[in-house]
C-alpha positions in Angstrom: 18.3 17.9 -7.7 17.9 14.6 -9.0 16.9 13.8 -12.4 13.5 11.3 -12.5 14.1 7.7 -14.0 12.2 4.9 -14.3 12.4 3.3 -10.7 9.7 2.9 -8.1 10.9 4.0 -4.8 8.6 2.7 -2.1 8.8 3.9 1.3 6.2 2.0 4.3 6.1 -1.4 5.9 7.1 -4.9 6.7 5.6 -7.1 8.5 5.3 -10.4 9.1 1.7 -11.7 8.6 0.0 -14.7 10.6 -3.1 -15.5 8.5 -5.7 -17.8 9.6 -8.5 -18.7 7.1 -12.2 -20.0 9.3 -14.7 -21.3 7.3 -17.1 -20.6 10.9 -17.7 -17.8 12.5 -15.5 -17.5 15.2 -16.7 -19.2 18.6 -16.2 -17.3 21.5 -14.3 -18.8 24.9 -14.0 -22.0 22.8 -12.3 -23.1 19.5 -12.5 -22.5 15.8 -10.8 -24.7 13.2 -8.4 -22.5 10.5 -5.6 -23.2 8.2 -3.4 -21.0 9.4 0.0 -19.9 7.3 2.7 -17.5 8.1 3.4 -14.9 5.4 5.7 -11.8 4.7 3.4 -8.9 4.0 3.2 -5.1 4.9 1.5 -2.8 2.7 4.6 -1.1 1.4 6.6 -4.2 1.0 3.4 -6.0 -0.6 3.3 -3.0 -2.9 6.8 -3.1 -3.8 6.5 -6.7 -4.4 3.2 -7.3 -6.8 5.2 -4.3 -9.0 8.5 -5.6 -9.0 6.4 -8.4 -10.3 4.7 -6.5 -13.1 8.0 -5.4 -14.8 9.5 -2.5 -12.3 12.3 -1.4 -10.8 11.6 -1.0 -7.2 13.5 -0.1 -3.8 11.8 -0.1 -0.8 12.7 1.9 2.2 10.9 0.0 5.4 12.3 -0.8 8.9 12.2 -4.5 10.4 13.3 -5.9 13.9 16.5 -8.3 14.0 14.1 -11.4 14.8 13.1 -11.4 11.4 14.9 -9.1 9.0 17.3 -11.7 7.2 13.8 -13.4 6.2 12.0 -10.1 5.0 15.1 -9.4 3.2 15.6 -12.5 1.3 12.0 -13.0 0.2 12.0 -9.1 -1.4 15.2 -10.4 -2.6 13.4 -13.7 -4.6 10.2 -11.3 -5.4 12.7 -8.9 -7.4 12.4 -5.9 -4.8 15.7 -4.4 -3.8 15.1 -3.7 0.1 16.8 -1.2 1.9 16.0 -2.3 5.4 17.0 -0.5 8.6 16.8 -3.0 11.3 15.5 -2.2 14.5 18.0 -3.8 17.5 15.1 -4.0 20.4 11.7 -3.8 19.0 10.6 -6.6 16.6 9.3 -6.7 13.0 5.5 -5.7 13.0 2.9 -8.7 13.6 -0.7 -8.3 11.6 -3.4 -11.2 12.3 -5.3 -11.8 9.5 -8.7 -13.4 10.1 -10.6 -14.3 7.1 -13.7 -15.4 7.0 -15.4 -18.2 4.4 -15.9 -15.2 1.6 -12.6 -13.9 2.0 -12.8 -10.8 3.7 -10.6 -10.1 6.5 -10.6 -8.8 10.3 -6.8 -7.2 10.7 -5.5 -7.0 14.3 -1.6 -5.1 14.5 1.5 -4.8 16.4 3.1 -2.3 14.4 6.6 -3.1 16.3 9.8 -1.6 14.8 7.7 0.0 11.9 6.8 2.9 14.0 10.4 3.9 14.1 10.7 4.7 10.7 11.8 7.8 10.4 14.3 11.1 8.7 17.2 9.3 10.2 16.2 6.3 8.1 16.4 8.8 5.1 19.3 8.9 2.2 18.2 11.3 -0.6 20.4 8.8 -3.1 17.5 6.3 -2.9 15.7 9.1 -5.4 18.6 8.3 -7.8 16.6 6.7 -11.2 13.3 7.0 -9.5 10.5 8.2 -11.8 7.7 7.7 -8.6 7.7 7.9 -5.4 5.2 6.1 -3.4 4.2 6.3 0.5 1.9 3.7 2.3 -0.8 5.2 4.7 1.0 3.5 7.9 4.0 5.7 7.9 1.7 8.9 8.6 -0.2 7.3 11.6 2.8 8.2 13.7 5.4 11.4 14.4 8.7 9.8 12.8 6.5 8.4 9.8 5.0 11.7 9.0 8.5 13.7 9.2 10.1 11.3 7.5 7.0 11.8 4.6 7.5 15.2 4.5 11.4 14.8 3.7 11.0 12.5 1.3 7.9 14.7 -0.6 9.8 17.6 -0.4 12.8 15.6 -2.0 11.0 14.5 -4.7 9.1 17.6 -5.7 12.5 19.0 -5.9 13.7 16.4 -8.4 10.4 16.5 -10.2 9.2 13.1 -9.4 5.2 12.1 -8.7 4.4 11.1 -5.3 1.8 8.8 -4.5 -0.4 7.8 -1.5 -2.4 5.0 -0.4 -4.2 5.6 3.0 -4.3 2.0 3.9 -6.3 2.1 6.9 -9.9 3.4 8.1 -9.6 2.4 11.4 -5.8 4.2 11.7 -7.6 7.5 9.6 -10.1 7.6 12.5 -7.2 7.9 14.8 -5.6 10.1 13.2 -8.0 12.5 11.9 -8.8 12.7 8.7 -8.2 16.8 8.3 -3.9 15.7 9.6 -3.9 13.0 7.0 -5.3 15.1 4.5 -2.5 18.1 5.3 0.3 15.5 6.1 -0.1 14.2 2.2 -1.0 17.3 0.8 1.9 17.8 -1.8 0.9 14.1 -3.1 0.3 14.0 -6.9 -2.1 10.8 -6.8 -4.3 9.1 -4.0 -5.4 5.5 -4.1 -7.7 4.8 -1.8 -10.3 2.0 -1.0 -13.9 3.3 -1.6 -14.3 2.8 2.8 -11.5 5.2 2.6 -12.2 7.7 0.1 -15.7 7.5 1.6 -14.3 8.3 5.0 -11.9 11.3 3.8 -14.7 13.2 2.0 -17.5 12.1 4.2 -18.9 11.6 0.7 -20.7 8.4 0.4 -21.2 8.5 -3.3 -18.1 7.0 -4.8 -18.1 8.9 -8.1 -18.2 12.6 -5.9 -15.8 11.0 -3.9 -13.5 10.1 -6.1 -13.7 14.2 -7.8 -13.3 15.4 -4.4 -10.3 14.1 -3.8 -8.6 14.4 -7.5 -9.4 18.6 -6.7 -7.0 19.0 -4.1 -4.3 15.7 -5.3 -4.7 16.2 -9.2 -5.5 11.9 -9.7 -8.0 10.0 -7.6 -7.8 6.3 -8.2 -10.6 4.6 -5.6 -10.5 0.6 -5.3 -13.7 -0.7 -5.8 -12.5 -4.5 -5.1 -14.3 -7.3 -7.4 -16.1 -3.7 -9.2 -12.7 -2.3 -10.2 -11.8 1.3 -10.2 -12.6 4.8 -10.4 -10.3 7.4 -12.0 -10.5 11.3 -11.4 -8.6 14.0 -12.7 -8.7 17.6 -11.4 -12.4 17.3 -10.1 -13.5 15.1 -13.0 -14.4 11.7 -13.4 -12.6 10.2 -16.3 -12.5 6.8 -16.2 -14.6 3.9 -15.0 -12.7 0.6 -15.3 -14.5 -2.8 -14.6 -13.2 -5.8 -12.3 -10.8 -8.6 -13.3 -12.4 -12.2 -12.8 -11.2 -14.1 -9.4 -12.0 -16.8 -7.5 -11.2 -14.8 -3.6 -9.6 -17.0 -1.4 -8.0 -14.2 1.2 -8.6 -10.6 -0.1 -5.4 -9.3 2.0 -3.3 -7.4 0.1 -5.3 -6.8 -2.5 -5.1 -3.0 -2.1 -1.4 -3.3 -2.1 -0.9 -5.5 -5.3 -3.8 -2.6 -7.1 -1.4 -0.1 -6.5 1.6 -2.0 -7.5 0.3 -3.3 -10.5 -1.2 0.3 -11.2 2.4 2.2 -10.4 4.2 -0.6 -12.8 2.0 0.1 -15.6 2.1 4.1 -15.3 6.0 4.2 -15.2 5.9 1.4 -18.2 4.3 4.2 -20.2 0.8 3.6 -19.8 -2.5 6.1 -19.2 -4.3 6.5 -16.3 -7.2 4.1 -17.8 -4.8 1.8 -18.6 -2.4 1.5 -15.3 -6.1 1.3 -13.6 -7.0 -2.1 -15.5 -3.6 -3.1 -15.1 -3.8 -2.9 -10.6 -7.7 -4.6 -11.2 -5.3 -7.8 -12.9 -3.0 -7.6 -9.6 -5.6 -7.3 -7.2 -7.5 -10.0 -8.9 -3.9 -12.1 -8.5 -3.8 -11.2 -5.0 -7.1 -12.5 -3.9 -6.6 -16.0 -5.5 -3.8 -16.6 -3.0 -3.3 -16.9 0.7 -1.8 -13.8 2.0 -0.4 -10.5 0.7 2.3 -11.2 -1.7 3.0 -13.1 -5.6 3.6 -16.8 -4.9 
């Protein structure tokens, strides 16, 4: 059994973002002008990364392709993550689009490439050593390896006594999936933190308040993103906590899910409440959105 600590162990995705900022709508069979940039992102790497910049310990568990591992590696490296990469020798690293239009929200298109391989072969129960949470990005249950290698790595943890959380990460992927196999493949989760699109969709609730109790009665803490509006907080059926926005001037809104839940996961294992950690990921995402792409600068 391993004791809990005070490390974040993060388990999901790189990937290596190409983000392209129009100020136009996009003109078909002709073309647009962009700045476009080239960014490391992923949700479970940008997660890792916006709390490894918030104070914490983090590892990340994540699986890259030999075209661009060295890279991932070294910039988790400079962002204070400590990466435990398994590199994929035939597919590449996962490719995400990003097209953001002139008020910052974004169109995503993916090649998940060598993150779909992920999987219990990937596992080593001595990444739970020291960690006091253990958190899962959505992408690693939209495929068969991803969802054993969740169920490993829950059941490890709920051995050793340490919280699991679980952002969902994608409606479109949810769809897919089906929301009623998401909702049993994270079922021994402690804490969900979802977008309100998403909490919206796995409730079929559209209220966000009866979402958010909905999904604290089966997961104990609800935490839904409400962007610029900042965040809900459910315990056990019960909202407890409304917490307003953080100023920002949006720029590119990717990532700004991830660095909420990094900057939320940071504070919680630093010692604060729920409330608190809440405010705290509203100050992340807030960080994110002034910036191009998915990580800190």
């Amino acid at each position: 059994m391993t004791a809990a600590g005070t490390s974040l162990l993060v388990i999901g995705d790189v990937v290596t973002d190409i983000v392209a900022l129009h100020h136009k709508p996009l003109a078909p069979d002709t073309d647009t002008s962009a700045r476009i940039a080239v960014r490391p992102g992923g949700s479970g790497a940008n997660t890792a990364a916006w709390a490894a910049r918030s104070g914490a310990d983090v590892r990340l568990l994540a699986r890259a392709g030999a075209d661009s591992a060295d890279w991932h590696r070294d910039v988790l490296r400079r962002c204070g993550v400590r990466p435990h990469l398994r590199v994929d020798p035939s597919l590449p690293t996962a490719v995400v689009i990003a097209l953001v239009d002139a008020s910052a929200e974004r169109t995503l298109v993916t090649d998940s490439g060598a993150s779909v391989r992920l999987g219990p072969a990937d596992w080593d129960a001595a990444l739970l050593d020291g960690t006091g949470q253990l958190h899962l990005s959505g992408y690693l249950f939209f495929n068969e390896a991803g969802r054993r290698l969740a169920a490993l790595a829950i059941t490890a943890a709920r051995a050793g006594g340490i919280p699991v959380s679980v952002d969902p990460a994608s409606t479109g992927f949810l769809q897919q999936l089906g929301v009623r196999r998401f909702l049993d493949a994270v079922g021994e989760a402690d804490l969900l933190l979802p977008n309100l699109a998403e909490a919206r969709l796995l409730t079929g609730d559209a209220d966000p308040v009866r979402a958010a109790e909905q999904l604290s009665t089966g997961h104990r803490v609800a935490v839904v993103k409400l962007g610029a509006a900042g965040a809900l907080v459910a315990e056990h059926g019960t909202l407890t906590a409304r917490v307003p926005g953080a100023t920002a001037d949006a720029v590119d809104t990717t990532g700004a899910g991830d660095a909420f839940a990094g900057g939320f996961l940071a504070a919680r294992l630093s010692g604060a409440d729920l409330a608190g950690a809440a405010a705290a990921g509203c100050r992340t995402g807030a960080a994110a959105v002034a910036t191009v792409g998915g990580r800190p600068e």
